[in-house]
MOPAC internal coordinates of N, CA, C and O (Angstrom, degrees):
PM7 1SCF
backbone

  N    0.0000 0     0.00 0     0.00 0    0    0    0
  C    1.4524 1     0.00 0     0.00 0    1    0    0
  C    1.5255 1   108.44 1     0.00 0    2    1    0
  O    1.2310 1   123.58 1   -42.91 1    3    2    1
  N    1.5066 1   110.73 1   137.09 1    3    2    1
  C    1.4789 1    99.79 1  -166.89 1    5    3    2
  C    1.8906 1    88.31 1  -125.91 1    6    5    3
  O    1.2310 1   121.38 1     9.78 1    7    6    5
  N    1.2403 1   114.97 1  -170.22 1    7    6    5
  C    1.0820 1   117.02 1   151.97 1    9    7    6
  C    1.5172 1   123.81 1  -177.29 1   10    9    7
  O    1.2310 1   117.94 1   -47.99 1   11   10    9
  N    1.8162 1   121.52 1   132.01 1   11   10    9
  C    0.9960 1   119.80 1   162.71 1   13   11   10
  C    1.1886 1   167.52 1  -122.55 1   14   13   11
  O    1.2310 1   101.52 1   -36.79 1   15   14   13
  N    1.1737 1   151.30 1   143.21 1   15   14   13
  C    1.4627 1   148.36 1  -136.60 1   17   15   14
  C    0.6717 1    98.55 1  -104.03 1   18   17   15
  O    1.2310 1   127.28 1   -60.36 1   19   18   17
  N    2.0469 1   103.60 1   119.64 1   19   18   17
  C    1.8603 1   121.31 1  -176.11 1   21   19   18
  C    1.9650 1    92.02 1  -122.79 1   22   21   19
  O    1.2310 1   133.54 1    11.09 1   23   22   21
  N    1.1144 1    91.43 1  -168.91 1   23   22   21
  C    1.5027 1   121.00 1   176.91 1   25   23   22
  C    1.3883 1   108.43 1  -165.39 1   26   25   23
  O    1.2310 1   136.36 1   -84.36 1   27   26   25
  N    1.6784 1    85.93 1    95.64 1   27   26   25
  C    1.5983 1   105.34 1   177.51 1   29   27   26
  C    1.8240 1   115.67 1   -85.87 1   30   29   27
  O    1.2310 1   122.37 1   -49.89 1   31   30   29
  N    1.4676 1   113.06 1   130.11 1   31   30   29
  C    1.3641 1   108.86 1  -172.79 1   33   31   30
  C    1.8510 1   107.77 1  -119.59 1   34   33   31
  O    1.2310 1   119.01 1   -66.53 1   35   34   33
  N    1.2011 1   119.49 1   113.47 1   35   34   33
  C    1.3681 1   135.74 1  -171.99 1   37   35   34
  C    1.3718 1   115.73 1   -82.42 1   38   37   35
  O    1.2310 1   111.62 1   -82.98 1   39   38   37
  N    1.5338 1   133.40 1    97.02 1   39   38   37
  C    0.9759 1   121.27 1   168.81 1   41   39   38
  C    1.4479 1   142.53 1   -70.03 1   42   41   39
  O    1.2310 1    98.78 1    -4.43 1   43   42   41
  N    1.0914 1   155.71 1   175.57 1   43   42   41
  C    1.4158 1   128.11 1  -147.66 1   45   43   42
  C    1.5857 1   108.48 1   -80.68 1   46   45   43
  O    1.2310 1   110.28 1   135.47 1   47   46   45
  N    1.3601 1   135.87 1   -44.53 1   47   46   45
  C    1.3577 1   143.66 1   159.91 1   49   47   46
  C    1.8185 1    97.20 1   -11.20 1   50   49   47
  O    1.2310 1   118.96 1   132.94 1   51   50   49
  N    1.5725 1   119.58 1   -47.06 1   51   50   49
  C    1.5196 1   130.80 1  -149.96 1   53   51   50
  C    1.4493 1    84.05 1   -97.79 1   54   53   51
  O    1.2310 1   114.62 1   139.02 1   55   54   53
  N    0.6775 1   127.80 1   -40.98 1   55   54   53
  C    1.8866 1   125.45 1  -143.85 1   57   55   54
  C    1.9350 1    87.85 1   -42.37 1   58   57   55
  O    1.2310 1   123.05 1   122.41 1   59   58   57
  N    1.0216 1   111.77 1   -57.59 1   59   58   57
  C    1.6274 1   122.57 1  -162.27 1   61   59   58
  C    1.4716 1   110.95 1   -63.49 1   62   61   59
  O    1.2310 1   119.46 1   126.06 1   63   62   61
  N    1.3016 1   118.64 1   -53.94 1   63   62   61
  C    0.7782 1   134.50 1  -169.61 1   65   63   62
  C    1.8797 1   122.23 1   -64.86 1   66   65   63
  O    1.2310 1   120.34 1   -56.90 1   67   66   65
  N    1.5654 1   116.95 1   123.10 1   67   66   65
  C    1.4632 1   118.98 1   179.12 1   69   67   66
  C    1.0363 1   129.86 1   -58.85 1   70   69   67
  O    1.2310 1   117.60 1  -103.49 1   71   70   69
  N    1.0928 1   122.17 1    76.51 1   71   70   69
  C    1.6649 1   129.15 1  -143.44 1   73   71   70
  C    2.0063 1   103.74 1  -101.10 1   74   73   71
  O    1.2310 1   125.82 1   141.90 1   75   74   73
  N    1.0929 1   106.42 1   -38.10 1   75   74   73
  C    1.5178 1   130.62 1  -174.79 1   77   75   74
  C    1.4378 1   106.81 1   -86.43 1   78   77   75
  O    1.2310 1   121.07 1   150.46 1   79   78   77
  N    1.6514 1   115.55 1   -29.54 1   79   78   77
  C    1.7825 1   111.88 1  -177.63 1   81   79   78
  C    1.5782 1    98.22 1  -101.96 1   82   81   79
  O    1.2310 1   116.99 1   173.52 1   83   82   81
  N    1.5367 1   123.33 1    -6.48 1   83   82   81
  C    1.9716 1   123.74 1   153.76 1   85   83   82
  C    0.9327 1    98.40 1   -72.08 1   86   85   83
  O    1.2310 1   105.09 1   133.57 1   87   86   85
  N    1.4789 1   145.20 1   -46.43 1   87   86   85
  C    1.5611 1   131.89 1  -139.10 1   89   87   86
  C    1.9638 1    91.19 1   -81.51 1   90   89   87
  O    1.2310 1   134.44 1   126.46 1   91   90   89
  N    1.0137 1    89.68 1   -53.54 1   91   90   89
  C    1.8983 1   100.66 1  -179.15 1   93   91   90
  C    1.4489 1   108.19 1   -52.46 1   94   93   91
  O    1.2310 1   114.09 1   156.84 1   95   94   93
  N    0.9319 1   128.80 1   -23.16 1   95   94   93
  C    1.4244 1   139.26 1   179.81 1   97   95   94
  C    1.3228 1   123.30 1   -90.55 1   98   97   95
  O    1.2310 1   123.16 1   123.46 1   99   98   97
  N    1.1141 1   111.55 1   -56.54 1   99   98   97
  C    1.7070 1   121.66 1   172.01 1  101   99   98
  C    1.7681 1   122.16 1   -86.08 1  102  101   99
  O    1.2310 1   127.17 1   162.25 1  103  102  101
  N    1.3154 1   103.82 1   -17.75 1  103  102  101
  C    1.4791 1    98.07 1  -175.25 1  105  103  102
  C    1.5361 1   108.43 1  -120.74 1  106  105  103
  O    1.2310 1   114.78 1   166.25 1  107  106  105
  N    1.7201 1   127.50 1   -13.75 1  107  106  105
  C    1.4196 1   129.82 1   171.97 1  109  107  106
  C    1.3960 1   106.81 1    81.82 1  110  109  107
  O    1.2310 1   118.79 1  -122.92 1  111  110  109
  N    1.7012 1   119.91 1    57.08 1  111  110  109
  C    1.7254 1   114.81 1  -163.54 1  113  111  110
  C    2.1160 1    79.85 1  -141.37 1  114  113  111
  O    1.2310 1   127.91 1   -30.13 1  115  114  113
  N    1.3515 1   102.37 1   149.87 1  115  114  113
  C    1.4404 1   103.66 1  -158.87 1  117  115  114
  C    2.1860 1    72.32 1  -133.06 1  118  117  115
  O    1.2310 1   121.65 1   -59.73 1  119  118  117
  N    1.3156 1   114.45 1   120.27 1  119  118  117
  C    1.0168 1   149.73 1   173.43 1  121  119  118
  C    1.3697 1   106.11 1   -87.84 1  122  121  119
  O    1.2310 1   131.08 1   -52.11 1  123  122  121
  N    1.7961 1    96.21 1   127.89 1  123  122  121
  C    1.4726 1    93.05 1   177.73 1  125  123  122
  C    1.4506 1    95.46 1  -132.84 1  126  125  123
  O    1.2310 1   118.40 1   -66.41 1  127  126  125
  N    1.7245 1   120.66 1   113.59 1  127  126  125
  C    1.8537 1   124.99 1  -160.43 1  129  127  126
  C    2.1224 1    87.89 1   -88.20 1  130  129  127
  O    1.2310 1   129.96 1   -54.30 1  131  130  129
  N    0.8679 1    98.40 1   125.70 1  131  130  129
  C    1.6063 1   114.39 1  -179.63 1  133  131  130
  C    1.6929 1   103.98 1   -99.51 1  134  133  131
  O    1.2310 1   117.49 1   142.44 1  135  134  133
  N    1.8040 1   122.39 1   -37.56 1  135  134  133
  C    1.2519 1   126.50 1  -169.57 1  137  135  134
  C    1.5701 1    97.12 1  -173.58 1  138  137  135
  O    1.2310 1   135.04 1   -19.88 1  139  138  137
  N    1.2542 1    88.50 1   160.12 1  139  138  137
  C    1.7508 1    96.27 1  -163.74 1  141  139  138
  C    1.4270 1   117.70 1  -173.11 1  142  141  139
  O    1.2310 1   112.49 1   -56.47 1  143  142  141
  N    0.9411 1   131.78 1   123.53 1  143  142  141
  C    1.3817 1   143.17 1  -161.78 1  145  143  142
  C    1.6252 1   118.35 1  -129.15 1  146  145  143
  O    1.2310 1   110.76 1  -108.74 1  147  146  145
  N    1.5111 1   134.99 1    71.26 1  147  146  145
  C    1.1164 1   122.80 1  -157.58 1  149  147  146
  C    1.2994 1   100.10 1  -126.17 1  150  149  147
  O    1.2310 1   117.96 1   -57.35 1  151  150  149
  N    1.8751 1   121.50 1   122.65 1  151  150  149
  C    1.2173 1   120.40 1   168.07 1  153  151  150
  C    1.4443 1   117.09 1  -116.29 1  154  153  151
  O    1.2310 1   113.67 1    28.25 1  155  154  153
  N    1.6788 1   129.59 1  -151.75 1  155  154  153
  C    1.3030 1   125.32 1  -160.73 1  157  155  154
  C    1.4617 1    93.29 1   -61.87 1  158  157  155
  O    1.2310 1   122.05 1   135.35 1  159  158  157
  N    1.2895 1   113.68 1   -44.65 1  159  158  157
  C    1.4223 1   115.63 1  -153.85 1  161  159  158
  C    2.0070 1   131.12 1  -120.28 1  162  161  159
  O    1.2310 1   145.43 1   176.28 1  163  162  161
  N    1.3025 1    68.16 1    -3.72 1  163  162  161
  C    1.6414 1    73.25 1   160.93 1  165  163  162
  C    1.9600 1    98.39 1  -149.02 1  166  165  163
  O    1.2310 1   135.35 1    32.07 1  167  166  165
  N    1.4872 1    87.90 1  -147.93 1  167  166  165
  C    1.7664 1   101.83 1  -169.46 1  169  167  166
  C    1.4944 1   114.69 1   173.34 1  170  169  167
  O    1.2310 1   124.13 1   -36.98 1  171  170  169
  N    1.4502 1   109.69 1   143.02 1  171  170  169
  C    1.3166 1   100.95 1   162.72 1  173  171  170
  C    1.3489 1   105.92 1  -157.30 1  174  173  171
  O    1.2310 1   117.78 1   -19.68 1  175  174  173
  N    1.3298 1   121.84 1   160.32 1  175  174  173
  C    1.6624 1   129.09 1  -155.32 1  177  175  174
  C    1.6912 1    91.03 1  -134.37 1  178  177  175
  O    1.2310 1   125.00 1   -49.76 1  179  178  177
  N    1.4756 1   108.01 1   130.24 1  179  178  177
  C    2.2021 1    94.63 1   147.65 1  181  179  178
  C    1.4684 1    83.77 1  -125.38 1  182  181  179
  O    1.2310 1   126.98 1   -44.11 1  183  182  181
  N    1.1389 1   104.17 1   135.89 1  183  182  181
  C    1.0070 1   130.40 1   157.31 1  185  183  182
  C    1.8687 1   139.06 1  -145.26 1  186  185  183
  O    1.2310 1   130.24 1   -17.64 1  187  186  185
  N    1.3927 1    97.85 1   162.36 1  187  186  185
  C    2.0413 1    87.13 1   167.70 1  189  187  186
  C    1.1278 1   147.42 1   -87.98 1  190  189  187
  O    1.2310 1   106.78 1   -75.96 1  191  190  189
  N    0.9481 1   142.21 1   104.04 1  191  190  189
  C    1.9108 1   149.66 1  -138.78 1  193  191  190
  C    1.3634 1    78.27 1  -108.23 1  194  193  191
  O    1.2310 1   125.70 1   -64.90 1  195  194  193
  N    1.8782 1   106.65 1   115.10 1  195  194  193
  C    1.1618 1   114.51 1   163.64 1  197  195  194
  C    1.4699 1   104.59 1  -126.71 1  198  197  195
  O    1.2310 1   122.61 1   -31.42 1  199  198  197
  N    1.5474 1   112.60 1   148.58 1  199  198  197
  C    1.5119 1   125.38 1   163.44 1  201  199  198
  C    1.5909 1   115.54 1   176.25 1  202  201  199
  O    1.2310 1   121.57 1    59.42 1  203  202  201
  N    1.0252 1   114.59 1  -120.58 1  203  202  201
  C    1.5889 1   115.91 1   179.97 1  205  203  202
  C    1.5307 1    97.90 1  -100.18 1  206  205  203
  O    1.2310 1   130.18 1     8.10 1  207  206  205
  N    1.1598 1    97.98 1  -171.90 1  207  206  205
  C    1.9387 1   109.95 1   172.17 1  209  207  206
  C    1.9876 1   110.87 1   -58.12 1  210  209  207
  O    1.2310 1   136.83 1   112.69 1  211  210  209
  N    1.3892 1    85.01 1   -67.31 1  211  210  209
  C    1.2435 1   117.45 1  -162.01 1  213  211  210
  C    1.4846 1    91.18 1   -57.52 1  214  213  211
  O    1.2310 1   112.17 1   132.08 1  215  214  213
  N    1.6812 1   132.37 1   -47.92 1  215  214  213
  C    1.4249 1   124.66 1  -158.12 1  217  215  214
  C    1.3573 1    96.27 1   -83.88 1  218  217  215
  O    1.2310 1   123.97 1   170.75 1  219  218  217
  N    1.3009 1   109.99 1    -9.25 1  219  218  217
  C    2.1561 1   115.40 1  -173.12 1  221  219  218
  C    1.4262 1    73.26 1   -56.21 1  222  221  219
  O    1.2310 1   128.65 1    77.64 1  223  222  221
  N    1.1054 1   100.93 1  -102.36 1  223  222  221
  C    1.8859 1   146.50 1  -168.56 1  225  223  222
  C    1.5258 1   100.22 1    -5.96 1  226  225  223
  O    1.2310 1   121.31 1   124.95 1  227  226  225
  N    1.4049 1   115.09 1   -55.05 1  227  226  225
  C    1.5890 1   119.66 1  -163.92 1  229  227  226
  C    1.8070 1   100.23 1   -73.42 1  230  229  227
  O    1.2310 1   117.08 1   119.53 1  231  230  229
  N    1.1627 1   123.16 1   -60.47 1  231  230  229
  C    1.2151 1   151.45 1   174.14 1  233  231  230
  C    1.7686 1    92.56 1   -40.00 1  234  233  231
  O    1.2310 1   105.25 1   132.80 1  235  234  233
  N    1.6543 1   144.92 1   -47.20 1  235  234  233
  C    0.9075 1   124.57 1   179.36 1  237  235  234
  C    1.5325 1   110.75 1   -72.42 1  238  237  235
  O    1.2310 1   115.00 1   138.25 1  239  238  237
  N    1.4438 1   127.09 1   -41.75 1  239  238  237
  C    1.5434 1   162.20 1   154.29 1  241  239  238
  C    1.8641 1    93.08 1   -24.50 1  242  241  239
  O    1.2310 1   119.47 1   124.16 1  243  242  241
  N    1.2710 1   118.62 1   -55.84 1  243  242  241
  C    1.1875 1   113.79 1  -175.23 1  245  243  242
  C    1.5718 1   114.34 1   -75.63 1  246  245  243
  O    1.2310 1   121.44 1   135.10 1  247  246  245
  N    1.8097 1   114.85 1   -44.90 1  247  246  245
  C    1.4507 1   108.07 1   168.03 1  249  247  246
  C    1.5925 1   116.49 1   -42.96 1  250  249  247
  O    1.2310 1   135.32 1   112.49 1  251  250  249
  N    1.2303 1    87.97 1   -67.51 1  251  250  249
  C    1.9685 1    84.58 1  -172.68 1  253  251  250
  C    1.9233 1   123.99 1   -58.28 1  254  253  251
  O    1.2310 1   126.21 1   154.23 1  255  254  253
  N    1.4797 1   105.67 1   -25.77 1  255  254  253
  C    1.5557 1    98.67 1   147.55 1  257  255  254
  C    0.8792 1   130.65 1   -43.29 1  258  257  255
  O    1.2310 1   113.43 1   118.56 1  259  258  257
  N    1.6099 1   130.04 1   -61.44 1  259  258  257
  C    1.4619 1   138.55 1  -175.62 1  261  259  258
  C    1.6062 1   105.71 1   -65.21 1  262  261  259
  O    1.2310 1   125.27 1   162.07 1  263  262  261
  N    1.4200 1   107.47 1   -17.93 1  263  262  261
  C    1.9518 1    90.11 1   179.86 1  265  263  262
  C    1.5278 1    95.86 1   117.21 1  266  265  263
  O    1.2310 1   104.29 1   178.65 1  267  266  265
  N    1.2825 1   146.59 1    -1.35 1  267  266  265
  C    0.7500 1   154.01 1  -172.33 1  269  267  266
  C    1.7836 1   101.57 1   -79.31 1  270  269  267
  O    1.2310 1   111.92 1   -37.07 1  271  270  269
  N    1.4607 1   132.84 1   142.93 1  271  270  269
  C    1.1823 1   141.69 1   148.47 1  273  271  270
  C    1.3107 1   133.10 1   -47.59 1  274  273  271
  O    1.2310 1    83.35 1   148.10 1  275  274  273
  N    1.2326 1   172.22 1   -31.90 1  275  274  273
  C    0.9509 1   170.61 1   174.09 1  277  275  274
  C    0.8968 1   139.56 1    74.40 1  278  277  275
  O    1.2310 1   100.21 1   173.48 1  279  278  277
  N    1.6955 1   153.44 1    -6.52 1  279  278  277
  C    1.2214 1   141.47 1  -119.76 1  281  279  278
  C    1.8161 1   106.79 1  -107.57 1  282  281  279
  O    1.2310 1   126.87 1   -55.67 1  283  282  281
  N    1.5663 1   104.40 1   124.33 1  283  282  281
  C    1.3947 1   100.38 1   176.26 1  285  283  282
  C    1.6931 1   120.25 1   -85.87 1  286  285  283
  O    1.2310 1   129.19 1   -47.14 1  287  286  285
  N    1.3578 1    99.89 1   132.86 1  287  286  285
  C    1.6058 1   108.30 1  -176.05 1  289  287  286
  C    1.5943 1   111.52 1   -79.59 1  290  289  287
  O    1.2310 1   123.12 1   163.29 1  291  290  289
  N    1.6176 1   111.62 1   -16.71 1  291  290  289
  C    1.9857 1    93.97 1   166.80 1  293  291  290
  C    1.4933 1    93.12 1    97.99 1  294  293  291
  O    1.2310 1   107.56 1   175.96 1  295  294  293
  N    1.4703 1   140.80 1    -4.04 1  295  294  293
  C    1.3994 1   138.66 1  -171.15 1  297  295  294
  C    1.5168 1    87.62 1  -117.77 1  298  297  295
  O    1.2310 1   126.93 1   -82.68 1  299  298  297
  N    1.4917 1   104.27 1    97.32 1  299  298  297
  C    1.7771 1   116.00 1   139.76 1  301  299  298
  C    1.2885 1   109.78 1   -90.07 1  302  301  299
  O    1.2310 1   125.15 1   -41.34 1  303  302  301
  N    1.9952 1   107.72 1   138.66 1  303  302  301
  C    1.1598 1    96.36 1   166.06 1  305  303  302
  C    1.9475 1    93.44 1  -137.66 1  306  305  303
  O    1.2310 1   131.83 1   -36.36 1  307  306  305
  N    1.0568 1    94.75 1   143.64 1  307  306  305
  C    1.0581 1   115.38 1  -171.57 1  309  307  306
  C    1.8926 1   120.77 1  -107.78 1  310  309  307
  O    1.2310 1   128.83 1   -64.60 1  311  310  309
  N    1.2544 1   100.59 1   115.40 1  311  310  309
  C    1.8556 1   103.92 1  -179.21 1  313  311  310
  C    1.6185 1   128.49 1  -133.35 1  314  313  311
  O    1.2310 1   120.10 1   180.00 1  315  314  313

C-alpha cells in the first residue's frame, strides 16, 4: 500500500459534483482530506490517495480526466 499527496483543484462545473465519493467507489483508493477549501465556485482538496501502485497512478489519470486539477506534492508515504 503506497500513498500519495496531491492537491486537487475543482473548477466550478466540479464544485457540485461527487467527484471524491466516485473515485472511492470505482477505483478502490481510501482518501485521506488533510485541508480543504471549497466554495460556491471553486474548490480545493490536499489530500492522501492511498491504495496500491497501480490504483495510485490510475486514480490520479482518472482525476484529471474528469477535469479535475492535479498537482503532486512529492510526499510518498509508504506502509
Amino acid at each position: 500500500m503506497i500513498g500519495v499527496r496531491v492537491k486537487l483543484t475543482f473548477p466550478d462545473e466540479l464544485v457540485r459534483e461527487p467527484i471524491i465519493a466516485r473515485m472511492v467507489k470505482e477505483l478502490d483508493i481510501v482518501p485521506n482530506i488533510r485541508r480543504a477549501d471549497v466554495g460556491e465556485h471553486s474548490g480545493w482538496i490536499i489530500c492522501e490517495l492511498d491504495g496500491d501502485g497501480t490504483t495510485v497512478d490510475g486514480a490520479v489519470e482518472w482525476l484529471r480526466a474528469e477535469g479535475v486539477r492535479v498537482d503532486l506534492l512529492g510526499d510518498v508515504v509508504e506502509s
